[in-house]
C-alpha positions in Angstrom: 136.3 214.6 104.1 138.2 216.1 101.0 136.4 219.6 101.1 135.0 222.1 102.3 132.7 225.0 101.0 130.9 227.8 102.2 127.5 229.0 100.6 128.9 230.9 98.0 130.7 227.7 96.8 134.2 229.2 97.9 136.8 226.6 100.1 136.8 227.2 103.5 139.4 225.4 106.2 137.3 226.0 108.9 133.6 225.9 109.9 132.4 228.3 112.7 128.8 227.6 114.4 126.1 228.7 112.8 127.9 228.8 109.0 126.2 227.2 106.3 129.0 224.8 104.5 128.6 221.8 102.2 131.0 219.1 103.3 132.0 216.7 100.4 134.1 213.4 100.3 132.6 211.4 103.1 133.0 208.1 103.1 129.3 207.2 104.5 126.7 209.8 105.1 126.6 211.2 108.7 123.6 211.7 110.9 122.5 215.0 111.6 123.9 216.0 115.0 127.0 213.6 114.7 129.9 214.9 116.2 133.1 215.5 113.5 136.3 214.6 114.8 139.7 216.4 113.6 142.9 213.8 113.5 144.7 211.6 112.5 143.2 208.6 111.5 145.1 206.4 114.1 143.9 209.2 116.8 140.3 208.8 114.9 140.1 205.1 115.6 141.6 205.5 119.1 139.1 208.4 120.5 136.3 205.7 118.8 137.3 202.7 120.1 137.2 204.3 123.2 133.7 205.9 123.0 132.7 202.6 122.1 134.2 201.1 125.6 132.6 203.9 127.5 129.2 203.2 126.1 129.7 199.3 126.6 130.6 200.2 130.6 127.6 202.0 130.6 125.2 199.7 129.3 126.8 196.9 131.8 126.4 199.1 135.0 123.1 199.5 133.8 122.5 195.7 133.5 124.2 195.2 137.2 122.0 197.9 138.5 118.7 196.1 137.2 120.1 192.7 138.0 120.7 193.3 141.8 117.4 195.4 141.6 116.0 192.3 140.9 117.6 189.8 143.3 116.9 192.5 146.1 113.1 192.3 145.0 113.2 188.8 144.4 114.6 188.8 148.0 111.9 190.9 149.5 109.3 188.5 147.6 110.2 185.2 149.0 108.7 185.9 152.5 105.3 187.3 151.4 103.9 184.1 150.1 104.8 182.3 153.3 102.5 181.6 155.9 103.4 183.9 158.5 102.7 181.1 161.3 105.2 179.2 159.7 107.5 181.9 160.5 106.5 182.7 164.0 107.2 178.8 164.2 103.4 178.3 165.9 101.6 175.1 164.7 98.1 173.7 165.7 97.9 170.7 167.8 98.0 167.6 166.1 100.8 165.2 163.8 104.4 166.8 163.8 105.5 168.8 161.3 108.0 168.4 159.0 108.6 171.6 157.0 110.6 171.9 154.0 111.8 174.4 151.7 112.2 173.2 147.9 115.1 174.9 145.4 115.4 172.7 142.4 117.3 173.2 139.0 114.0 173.3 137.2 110.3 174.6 138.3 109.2 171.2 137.1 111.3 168.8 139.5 110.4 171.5 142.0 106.4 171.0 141.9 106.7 167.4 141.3 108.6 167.2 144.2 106.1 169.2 146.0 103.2 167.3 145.1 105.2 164.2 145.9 105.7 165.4 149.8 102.4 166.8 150.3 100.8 163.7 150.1 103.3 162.1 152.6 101.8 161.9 156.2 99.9 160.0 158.9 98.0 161.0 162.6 101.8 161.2 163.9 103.4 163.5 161.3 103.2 165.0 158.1 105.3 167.1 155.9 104.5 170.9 154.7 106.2 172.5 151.9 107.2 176.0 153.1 108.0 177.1 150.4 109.2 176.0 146.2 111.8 178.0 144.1 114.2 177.4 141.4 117.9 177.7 141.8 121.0 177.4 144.6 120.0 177.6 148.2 121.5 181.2 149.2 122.1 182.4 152.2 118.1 183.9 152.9 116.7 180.5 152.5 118.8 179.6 155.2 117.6 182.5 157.5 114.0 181.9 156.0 114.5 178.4 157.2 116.1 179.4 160.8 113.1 182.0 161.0 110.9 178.7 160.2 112.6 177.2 163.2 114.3 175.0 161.2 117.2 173.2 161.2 119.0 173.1 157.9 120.2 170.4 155.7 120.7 170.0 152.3 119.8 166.6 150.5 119.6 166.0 146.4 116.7 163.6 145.1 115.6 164.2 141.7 118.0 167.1 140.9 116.8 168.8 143.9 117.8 170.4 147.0 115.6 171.5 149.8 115.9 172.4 153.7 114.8 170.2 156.1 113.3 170.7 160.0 
């Protein structure tokens, strides 16, 4: 900024609220609103570098905050598709169960591996996907599976992983 002027056209050092001035010598246009800042030019670039640190921590809390929103809902999820006499560990009389509990790295090796196991059985046992998901095997698929009454074990066959009783 290289001047200011009141309305009468008259330099003025300082602008009080509510006075009408014209402001010339800006290097780009400012917004209405935008806050001036008085300084240096070093002190300038300091208080806006660290504006722009403040808004950056902001935004990333924000992002944390909707990212463990997330897993807690994703959490919360995973037990309402399964069949709740899987859970309660009852099964109907019959072949033995094998249940299993699919992560993969990709949704397709995950259903292809499903579809693969749910075919495999006979009048002595059969297998029963609890349950198919993409990703590590955290620590509530574990409890999912010990709720399962399941043992756990991890084994890798086309890029996947599941849990095994």
């Amino acid at each position: 900024m290289r001047r200011m002027a009141d309305s009468n056209g008259k330099t003025v050092s300082r602008a009080l609220p509510g006075m009408a001035i014209t402001v010339s010598g800006w290097k780009t246009l400012p917004k209405a609103g935008d806050e001036v800042l008085e300084g240096s030019e070093t002190d300038i670039k300091k208080a806006l570098a660290n504006r722009i640190r403040k808004a950056e921590t902001e935004a990333l809390h924000e992002d944390i905050d909707a990212i463990n929103s997330a897993r807690r809902h994703d959490r919360e999820s995973r037990l309402e598709g399964v069949d709740p006499s899987v859970l309660e560990g009852t099964t109907t009389s019959g072949p033995t169960e094998l249940k299993l509990m699919i992560k993969a790295d990709v949704s397709g090796s995950g259903e292809a591996l499903e579809g693969a196991l749910n075919g495999i059985g006979n009048k002595i046992a059969v297998s029963k996907v609890i349950s198919t998901a993409v990703g590590d095997i955290t620590e509530s698929d574990v409890m999912m599976a010990k709720a399962a009454n399941g043992g756990v074990s991890t084994s890798y066959h086309i890029h996947a992983r599941f849990l095994i009783r």
